[in-house]
N, CA, C and O atoms as a MOPAC input file, in Angstrom:
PM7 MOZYME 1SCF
protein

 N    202.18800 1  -136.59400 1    -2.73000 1
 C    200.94700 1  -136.17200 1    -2.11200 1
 C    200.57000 1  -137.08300 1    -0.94300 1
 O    200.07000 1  -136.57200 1     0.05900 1
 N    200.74000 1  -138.16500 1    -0.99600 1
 C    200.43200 1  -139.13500 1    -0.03700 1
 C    201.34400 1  -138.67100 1     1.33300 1
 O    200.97500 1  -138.84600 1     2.49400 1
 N    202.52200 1  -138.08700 1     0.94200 1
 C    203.32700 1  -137.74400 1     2.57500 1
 C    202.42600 1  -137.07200 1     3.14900 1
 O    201.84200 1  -137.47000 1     4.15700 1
 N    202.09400 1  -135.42600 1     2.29000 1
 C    200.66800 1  -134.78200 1     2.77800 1
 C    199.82000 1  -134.93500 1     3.67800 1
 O    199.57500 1  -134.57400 1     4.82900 1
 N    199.30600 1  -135.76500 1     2.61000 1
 C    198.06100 1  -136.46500 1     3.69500 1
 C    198.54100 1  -137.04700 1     4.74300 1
 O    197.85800 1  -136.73400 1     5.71900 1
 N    199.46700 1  -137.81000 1     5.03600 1
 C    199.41500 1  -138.79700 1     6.22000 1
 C    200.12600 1  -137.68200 1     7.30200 1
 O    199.66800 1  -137.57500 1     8.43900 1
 N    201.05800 1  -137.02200 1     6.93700 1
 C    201.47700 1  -136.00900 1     7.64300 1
 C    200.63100 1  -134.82700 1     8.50000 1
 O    200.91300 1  -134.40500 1     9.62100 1
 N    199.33100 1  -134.35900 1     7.49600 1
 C    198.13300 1  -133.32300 1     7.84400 1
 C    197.32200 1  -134.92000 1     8.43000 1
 O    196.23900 1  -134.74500 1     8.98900 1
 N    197.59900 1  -135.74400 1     8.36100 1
 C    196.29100 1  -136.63000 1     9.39600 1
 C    197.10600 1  -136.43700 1    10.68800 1
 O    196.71400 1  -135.55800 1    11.45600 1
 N    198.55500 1  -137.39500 1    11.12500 1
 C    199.11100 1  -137.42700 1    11.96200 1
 C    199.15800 1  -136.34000 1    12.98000 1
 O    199.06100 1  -136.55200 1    14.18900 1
 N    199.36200 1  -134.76600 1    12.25100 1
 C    199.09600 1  -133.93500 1    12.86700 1
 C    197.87700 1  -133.31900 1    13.22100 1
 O    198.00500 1  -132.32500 1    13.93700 1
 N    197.00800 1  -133.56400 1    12.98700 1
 C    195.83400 1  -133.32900 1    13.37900 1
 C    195.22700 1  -134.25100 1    14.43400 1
 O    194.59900 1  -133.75500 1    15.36900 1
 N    195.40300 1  -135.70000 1    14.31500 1
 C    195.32500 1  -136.52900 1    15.74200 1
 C    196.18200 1  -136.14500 1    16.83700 1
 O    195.79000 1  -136.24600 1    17.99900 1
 N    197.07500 1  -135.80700 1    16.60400 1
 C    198.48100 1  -135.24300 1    17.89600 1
 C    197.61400 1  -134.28600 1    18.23300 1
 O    197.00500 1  -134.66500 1    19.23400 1
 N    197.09400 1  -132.72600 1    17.72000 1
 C    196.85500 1  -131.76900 1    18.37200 1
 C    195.83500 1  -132.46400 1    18.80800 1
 O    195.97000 1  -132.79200 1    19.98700 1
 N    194.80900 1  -132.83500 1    18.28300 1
 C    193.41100 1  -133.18800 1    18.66900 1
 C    193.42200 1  -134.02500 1    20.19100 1
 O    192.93300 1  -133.61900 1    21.24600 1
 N    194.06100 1  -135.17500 1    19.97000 1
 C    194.49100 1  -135.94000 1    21.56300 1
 C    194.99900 1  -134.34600 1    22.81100 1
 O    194.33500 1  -133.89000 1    23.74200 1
 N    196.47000 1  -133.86200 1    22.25500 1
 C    196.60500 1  -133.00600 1    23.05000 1
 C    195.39400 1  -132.03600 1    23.50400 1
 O    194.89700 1  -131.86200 1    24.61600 1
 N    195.13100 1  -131.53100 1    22.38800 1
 C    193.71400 1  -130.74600 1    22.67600 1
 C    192.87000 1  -131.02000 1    24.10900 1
 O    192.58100 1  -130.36500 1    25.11100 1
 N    192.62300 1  -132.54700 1    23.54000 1
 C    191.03500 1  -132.75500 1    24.45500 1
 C    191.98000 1  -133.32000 1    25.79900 1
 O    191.30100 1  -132.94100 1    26.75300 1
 N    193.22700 1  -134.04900 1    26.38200 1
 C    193.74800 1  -134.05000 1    27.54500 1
 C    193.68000 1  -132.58600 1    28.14400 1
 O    193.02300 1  -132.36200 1    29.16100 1
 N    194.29200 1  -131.72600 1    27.56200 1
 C    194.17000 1  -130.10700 1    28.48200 1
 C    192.91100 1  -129.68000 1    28.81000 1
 O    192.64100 1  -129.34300 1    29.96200 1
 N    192.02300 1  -129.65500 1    27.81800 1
 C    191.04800 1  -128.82800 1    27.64000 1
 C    189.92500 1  -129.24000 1    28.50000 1
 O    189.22300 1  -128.40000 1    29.06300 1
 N    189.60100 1  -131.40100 1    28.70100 1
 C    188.58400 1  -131.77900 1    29.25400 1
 C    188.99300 1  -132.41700 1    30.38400 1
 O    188.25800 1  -132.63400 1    31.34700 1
 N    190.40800 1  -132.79700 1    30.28400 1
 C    191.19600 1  -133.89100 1    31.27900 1
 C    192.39100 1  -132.98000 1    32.48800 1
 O    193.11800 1  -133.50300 1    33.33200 1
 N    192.24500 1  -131.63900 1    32.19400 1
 C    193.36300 1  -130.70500 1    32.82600 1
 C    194.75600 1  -131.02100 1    32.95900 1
 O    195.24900 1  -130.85400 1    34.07500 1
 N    195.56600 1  -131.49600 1    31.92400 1
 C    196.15300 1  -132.44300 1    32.47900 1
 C    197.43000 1  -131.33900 1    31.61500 1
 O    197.91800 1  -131.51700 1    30.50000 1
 N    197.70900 1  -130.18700 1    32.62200 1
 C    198.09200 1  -129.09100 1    32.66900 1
 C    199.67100 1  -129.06800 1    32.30100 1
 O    200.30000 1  -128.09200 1    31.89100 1
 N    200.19300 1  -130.45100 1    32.55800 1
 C    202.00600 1  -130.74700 1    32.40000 1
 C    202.02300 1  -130.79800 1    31.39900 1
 O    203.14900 1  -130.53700 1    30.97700 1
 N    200.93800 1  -131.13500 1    30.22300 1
 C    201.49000 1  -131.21600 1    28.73500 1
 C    201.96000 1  -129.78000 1    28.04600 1
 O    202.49100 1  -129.55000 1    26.95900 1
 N    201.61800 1  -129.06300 1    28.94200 1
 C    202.09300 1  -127.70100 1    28.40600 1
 C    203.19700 1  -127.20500 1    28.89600 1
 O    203.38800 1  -127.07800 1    30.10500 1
 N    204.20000 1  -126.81200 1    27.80300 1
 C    205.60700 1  -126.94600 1    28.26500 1
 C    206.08200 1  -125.30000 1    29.22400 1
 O    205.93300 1  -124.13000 1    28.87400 1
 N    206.71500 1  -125.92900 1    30.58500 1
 C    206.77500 1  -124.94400 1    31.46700 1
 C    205.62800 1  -124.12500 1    32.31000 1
 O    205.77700 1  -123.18600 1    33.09100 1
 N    204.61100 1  -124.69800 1    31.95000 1
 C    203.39600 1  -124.24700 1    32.70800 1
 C    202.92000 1  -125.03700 1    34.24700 1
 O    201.74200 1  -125.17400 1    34.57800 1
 N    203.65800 1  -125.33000 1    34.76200 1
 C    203.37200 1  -125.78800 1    36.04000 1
 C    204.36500 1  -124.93000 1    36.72000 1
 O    204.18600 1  -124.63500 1    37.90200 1
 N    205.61400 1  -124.41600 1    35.93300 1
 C    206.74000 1  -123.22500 1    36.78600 1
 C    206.00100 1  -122.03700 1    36.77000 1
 O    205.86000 1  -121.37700 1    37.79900 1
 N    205.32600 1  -121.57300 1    35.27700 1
 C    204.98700 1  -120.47900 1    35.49500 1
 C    203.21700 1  -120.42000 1    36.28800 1
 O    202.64000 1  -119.33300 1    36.30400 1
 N    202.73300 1  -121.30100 1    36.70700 1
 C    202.16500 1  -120.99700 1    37.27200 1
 C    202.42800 1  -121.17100 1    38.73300 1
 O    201.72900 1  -120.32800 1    39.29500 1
 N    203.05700 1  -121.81600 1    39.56400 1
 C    203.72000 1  -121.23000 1    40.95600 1
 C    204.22200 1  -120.02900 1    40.63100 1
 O    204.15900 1  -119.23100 1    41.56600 1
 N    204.87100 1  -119.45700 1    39.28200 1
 C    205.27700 1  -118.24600 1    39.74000 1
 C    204.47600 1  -116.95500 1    39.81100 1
 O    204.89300 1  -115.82200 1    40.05100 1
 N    202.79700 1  -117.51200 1    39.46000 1
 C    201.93900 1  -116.54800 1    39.46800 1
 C    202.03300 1  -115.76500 1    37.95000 1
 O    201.45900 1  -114.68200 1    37.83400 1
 N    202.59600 1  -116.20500 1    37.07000 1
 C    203.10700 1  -116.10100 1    35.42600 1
 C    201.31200 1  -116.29800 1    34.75000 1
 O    200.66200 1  -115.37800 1    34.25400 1
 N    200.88500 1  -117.59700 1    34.90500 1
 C    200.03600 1  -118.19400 1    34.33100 1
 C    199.08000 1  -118.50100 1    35.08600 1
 O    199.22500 1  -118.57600 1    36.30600 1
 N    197.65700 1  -118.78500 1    34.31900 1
 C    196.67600 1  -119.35900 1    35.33100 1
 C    196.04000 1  -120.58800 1    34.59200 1
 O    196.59300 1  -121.06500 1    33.60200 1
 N    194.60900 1  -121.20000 1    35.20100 1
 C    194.05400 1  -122.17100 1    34.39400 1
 C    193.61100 1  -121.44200 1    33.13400 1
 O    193.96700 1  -121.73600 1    31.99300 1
 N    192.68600 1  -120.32800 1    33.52600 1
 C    191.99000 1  -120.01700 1    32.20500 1
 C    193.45500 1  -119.97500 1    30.90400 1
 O    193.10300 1  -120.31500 1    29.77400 1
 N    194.47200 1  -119.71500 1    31.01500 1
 C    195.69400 1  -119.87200 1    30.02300 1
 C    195.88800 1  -120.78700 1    29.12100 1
 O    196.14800 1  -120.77300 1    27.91800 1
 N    195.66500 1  -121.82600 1    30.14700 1
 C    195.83000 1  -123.19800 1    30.05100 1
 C    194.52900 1  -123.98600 1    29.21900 1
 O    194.69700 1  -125.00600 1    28.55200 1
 N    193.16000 1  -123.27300 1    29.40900 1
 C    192.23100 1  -123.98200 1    29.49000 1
 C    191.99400 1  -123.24300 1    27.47500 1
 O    191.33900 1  -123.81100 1    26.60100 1
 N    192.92900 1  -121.63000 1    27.28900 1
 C    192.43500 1  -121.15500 1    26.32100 1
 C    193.43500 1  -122.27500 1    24.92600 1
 O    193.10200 1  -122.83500 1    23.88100 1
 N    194.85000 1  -122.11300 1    25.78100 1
 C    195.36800 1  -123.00000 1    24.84200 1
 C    195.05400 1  -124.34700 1    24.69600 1
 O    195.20100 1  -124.70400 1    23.52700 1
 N    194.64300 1  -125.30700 1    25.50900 1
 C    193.92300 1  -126.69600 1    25.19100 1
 C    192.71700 1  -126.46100 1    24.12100 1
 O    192.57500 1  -127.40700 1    23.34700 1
 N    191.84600 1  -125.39300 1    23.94400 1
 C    191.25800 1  -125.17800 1    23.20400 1
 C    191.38800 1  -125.18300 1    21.81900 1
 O    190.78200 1  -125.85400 1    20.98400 1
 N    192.52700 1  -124.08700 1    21.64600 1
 C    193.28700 1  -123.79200 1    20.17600 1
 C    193.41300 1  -125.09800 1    19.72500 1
 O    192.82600 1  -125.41300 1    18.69000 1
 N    194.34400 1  -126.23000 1    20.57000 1
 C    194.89200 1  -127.45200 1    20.04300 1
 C    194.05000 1  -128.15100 1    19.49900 1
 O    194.10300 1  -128.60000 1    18.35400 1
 N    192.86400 1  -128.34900 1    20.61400 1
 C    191.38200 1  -128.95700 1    20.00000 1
 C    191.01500 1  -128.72000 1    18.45400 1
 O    190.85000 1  -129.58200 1    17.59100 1
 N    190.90500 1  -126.89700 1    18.29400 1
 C    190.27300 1  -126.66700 1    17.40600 1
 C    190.86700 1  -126.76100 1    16.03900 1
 O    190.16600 1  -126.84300 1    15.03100 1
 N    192.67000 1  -126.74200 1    16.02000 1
 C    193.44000 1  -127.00500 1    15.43000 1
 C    193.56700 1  -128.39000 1    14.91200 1
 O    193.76100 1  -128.61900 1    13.71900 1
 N    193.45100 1  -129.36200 1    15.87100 1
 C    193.62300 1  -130.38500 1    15.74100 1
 C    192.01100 1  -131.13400 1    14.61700 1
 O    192.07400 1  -131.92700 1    13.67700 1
 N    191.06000 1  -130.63000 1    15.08700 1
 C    189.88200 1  -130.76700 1    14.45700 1
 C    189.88400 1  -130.49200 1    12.57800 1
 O    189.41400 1  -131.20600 1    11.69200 1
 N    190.66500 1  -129.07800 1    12.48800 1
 C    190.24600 1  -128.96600 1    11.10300 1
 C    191.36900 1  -129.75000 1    10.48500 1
 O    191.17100 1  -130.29600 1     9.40000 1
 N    192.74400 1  -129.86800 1    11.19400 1
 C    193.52600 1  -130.47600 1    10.59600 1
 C    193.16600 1  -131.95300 1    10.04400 1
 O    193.66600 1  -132.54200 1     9.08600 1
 N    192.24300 1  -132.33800 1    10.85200 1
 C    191.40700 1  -134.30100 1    10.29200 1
 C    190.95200 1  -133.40000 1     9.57500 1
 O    191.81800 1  -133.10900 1     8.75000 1
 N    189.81100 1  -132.63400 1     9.40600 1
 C    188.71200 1  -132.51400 1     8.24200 1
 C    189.70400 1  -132.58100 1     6.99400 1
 O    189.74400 1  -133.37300 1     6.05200 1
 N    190.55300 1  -131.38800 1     7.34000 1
 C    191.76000 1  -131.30200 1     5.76600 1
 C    192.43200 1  -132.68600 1     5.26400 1
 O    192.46600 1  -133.20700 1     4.14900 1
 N    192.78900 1  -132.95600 1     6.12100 1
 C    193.24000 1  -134.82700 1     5.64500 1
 C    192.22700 1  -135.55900 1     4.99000 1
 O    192.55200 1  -136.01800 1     3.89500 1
 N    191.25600 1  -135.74900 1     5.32500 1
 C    190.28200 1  -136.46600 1     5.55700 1
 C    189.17800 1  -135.91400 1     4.06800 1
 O    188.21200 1  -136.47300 1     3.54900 1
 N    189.88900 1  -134.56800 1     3.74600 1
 C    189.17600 1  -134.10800 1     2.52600 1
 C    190.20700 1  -134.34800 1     1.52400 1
 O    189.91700 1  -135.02500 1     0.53700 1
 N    191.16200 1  -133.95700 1     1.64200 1
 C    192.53700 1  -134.62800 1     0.37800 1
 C    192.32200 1  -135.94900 1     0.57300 1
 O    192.15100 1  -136.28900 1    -0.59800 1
 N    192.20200 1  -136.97400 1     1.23500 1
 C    192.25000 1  -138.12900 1     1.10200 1
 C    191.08500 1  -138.40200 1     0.12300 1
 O    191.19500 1  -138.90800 1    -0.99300 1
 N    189.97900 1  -137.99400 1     0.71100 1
 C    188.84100 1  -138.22800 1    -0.43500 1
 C    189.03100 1  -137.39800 1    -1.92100 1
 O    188.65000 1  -138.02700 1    -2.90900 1
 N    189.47600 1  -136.31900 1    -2.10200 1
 C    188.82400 1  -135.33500 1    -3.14900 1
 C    190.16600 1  -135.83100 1    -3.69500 1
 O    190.05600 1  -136.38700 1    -4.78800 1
 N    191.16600 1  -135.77700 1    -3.29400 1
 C    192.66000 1  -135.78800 1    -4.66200 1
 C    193.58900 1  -136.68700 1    -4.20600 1
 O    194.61600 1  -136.89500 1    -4.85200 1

């Protein structure tokens, strides 16, 4: 159980960092192939700005879930 947890923490700080660089910092290269597809007119910011979001929000419940197995079991 302990891999668990440290595994659902680890991953939840990764998305969460990634998250908030895209989402507040634009920092648009962390997304893989999205600087090609957007010269190629493929992609835009709002794309970019929806997936930095997901990561955020992903990254968010993934701490709460850690952060609740760590306490509860």
């Amino acid at each position: 159980m302990l891999v668990v947890k440290t595994i659902t923490i680890i991953l939840g700080l990764a998305f969460l960092l990634f998250g908030y660089f895209i989402y507040f910092h634009k920092k648009y290269n962390l997304i893989n192939g999205f600087n090609a597809d957007y010269k190629a007119g493929r992609k835009d910011e709002k794309y970019a700005k929806i997936v930095g979001l997901i990561e955020l929000i992903l990254g968010i419940v993934l701490l709460i879930i850690g952060i609740i197995l760590i306490l509860f079991v």
